[in-house]
C-alpha positions in Angstrom: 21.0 -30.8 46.2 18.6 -33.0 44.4 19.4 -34.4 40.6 18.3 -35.4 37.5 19.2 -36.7 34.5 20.5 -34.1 31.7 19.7 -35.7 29.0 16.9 -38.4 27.8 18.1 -41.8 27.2 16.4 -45.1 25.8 17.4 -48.5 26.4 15.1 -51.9 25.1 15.1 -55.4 26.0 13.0 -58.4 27.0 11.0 -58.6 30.6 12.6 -61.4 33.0 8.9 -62.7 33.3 7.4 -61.8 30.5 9.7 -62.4 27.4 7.9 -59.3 25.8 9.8 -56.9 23.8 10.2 -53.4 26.4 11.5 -50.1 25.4 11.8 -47.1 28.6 13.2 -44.0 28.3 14.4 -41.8 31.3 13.5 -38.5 30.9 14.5 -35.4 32.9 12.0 -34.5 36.1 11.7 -31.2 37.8 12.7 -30.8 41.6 10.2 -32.9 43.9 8.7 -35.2 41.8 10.2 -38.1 42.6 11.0 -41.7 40.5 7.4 -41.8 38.3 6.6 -44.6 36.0 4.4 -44.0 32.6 3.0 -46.3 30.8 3.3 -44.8 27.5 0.8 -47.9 26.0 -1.6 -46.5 28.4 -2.1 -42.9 27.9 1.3 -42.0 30.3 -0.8 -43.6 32.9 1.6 -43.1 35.9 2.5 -45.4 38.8 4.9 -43.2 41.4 7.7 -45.7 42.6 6.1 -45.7 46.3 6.0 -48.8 48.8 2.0 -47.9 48.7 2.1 -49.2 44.9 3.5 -52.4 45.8 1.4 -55.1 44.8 3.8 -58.3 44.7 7.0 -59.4 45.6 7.3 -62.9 44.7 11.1 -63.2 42.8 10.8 -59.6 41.8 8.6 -56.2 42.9 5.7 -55.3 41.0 4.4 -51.7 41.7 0.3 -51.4 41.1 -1.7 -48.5 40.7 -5.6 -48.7 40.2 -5.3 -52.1 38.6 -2.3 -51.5 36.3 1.0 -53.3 37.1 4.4 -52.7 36.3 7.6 -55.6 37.5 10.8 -56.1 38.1 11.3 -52.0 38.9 14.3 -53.2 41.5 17.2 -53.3 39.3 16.5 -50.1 37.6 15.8 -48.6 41.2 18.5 -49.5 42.3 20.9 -47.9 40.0 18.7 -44.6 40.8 19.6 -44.8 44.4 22.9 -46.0 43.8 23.8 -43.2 41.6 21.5 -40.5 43.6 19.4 -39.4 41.2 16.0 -38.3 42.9 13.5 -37.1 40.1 12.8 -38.5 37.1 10.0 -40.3 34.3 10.2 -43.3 33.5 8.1 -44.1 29.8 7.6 -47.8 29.2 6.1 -49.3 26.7 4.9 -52.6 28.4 4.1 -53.9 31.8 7.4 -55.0 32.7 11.0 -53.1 33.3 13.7 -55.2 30.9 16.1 -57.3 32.5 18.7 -56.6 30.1 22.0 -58.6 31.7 20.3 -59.4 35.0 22.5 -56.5 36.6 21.8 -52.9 37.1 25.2 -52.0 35.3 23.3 -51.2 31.7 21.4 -49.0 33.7 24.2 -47.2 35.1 26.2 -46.6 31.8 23.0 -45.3 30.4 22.7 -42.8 33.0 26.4 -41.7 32.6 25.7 -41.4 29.2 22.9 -39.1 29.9 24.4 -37.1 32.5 23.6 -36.0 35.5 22.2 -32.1 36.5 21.9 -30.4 40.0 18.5 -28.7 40.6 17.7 -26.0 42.7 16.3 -27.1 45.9 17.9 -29.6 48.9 17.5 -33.3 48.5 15.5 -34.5 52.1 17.3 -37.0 53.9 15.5 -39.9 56.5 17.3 -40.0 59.7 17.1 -43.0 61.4 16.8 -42.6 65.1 15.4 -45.7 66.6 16.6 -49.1 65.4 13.2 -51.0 63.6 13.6 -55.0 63.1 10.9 -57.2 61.1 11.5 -60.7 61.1 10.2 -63.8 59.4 11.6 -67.5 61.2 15.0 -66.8 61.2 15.1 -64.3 58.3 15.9 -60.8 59.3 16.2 -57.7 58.7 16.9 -54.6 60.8 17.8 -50.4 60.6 19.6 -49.3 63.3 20.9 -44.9 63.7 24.0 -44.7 61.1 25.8 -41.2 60.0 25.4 -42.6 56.1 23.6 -45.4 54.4 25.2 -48.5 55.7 24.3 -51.9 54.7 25.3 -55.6 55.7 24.2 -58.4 54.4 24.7 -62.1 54.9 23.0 -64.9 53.1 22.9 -68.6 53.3 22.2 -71.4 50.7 23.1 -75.0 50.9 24.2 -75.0 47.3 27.6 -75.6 46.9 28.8 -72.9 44.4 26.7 -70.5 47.2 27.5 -71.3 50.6 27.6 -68.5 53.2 28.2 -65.3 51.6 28.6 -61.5 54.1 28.9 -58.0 52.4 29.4 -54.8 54.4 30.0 -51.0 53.2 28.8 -47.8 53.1 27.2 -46.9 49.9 28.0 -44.0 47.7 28.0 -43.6 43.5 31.6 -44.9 42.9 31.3 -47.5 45.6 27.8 -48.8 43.8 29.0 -48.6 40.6 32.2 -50.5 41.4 31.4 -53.1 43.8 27.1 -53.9 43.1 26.0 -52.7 40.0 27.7 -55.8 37.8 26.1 -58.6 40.2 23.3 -60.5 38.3 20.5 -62.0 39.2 21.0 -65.8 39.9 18.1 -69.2 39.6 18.2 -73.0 39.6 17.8 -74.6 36.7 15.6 -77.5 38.4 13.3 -74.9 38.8 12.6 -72.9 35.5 10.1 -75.4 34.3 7.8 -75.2 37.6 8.3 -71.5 37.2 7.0 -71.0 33.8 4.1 -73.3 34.2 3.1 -70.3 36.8 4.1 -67.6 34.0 7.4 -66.6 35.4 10.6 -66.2 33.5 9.5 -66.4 30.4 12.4 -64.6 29.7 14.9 -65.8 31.1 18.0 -67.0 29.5 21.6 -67.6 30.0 22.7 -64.1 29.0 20.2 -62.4 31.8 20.9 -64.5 35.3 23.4 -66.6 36.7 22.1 -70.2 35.8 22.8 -72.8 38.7 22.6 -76.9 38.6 22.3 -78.9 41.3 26.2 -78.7 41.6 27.8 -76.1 39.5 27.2 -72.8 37.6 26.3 -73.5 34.3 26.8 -70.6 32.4 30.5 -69.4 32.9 32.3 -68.0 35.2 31.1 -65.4 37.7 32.0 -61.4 38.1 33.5 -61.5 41.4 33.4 -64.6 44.2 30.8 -63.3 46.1 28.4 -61.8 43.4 25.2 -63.5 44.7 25.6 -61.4 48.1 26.3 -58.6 45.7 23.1 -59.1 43.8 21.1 -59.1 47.1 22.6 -56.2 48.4 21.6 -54.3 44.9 17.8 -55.5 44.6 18.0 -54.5 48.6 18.6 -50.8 47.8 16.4 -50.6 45.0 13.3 -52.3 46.8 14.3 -49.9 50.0 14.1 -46.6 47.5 10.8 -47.1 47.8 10.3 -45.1 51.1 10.8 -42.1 49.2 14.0 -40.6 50.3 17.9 -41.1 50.7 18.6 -43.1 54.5 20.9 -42.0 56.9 21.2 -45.6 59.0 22.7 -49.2 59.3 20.3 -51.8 57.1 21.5 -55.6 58.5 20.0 -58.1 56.6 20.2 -61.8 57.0 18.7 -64.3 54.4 16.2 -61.2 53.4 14.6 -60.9 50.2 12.2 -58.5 48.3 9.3 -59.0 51.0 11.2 -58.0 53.7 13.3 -55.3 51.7 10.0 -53.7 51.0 8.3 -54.3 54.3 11.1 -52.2 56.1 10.7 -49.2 52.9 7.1 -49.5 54.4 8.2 -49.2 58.0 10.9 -46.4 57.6 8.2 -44.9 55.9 5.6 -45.1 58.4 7.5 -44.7 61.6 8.4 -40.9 62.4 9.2 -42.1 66.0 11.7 -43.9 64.5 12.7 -41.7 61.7 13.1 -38.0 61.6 13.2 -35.9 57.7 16.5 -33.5 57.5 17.0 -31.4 54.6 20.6 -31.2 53.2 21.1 -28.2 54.2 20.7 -29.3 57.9 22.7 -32.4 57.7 25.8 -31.0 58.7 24.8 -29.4 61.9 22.5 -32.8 62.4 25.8 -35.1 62.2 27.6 -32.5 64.6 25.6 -32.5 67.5 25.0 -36.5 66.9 29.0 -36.9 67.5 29.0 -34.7 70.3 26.2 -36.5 72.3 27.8 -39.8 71.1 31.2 -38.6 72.6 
């Protein structure tokens, strides 16, 4: 069945990009409505979280919607998807989500805090059924037919604290909330000066991203070995929320990022050769007969 939240909940913080004060609360949202954005400094003006609102993707997503923008929606939608909540408002006060620690965890304990309800009609599912691969020199990423919402994803960096780093699992709410939810968001420090000369992370600090030098991490110790695969694999399912429903299939990914996280939301989204919709209620005796032509 589909869910929302219980109760309302507010959280506030700085924007990554920005550095302006943000305050959201998530509200409660009847059956079918979906992940919607209002900008409560705009008259509630609303931006649905849809891969036809996104405008950029360069070091976070920014969702547009007749000229007014919102950023850095990824972490917060990831913890959505992660903890498989399918409707609810979103009231901001400003034109970017906060960053908070860099992680989607303070968006997760808010939501537990909240509580979670069951509504009254089936959540829809998209069934992969072809495999769809976009590509960009040798980044990659790919969706192939899966009984649940696989992903696995490998990265690469020639920094030494970084190296090659591979993640595979199957998500569901404990699994995201014990094994991606804490990873932060990570930057070199070499380039935070070129970066805010072009208005970027004007908020970012050593208690919202892991800070890199050209040798070492410079702001303690991380939260598991492999957290920057971690992080990748969160702002993946958050940007891939954006096609509008739960997936049923295998996501590989390979030195991906937020244009290609959001280019395959826009495939899956726009391929029903490739994809097929299955209510919840059909799932079941979908996955049956997909075993029996598979044996």
């Amino acid at each position: 069945m589909q869910m929302t939240l219980k109760n309302p909940v507010r959280l506030c913080g700085i924007g990554l990009h920005t550095g302006c004060d943000v305050q959201i609360e998530l509200r409660p949202a009847p059956e079918d409505t979906g992940i919607i954005f209002r900008r409560v400094d705009l008259q509630n003006f609303e931006i649905e979280a849809r891969r036809d609102r996104v405008s950029r993707v360069v070091l976070a997503t920014t969702l547009m919607k007749r000229g007014v923008m919102l950023s850095t929606v990824e972490h917060l939608l990831s913890a959505l998807y992660g903890l498989s909540i399918d409707n609810l408002y979103v009231d901001i006060n400003s034109l970017e989500v906060p960053i908070l620690d860099g992680s989607a965890q303070p968006f997760v304990e808010a939501i537990k805090s909240a509580g979670t309800v069951e509504q009254h009609r089936e959540r829809t599912y998209l069934c992969v059924e072809r495999p769809i691969r976009i590509s960009e020199g040798d980044k990659y990423i790919t969706v192939e037919p899966a009984p649940h919402f696989r992903i696995t994803y490998e990265i690469d960096f020639s920094h030494p604290a970084i190296g090659k780093q591979k993640l595979d699992f199957v998500l569901d709410p404990v699994t995201y909330e014990q094994e991606i939810s804490f990873a932060r968001t990570f930057g070199f420090y070499d380039e935070v000066e070129e970066l805010r000369q072009k208005g970027l992370i004007r908020g970012g600090s050593f208690d919202n991203a892991v800070v890199l030098s050209r040798t070492d991490i410079m702001n303690g110790k991380l939260r598991a070995s492999d957290e920057f695969v971690r992080h990748k694999v969160l702002d993946l399912i958050g940007d891939i929320s954006l096609c509008g429903y739960p997936i049923l299939g295998h996501v590989r990914a390979y030195k991906a990022g937020h244009a290609l996280h959001t280019d395959l939301a826009t495939a899956l989204a726009r391929s029903p050769k490739a994809c097929r919709k299955i209510k919840g209620d059909r799932l079941f005796v979908h996955q049956i007969s997909e075993n029996v032509v598979n044996e």
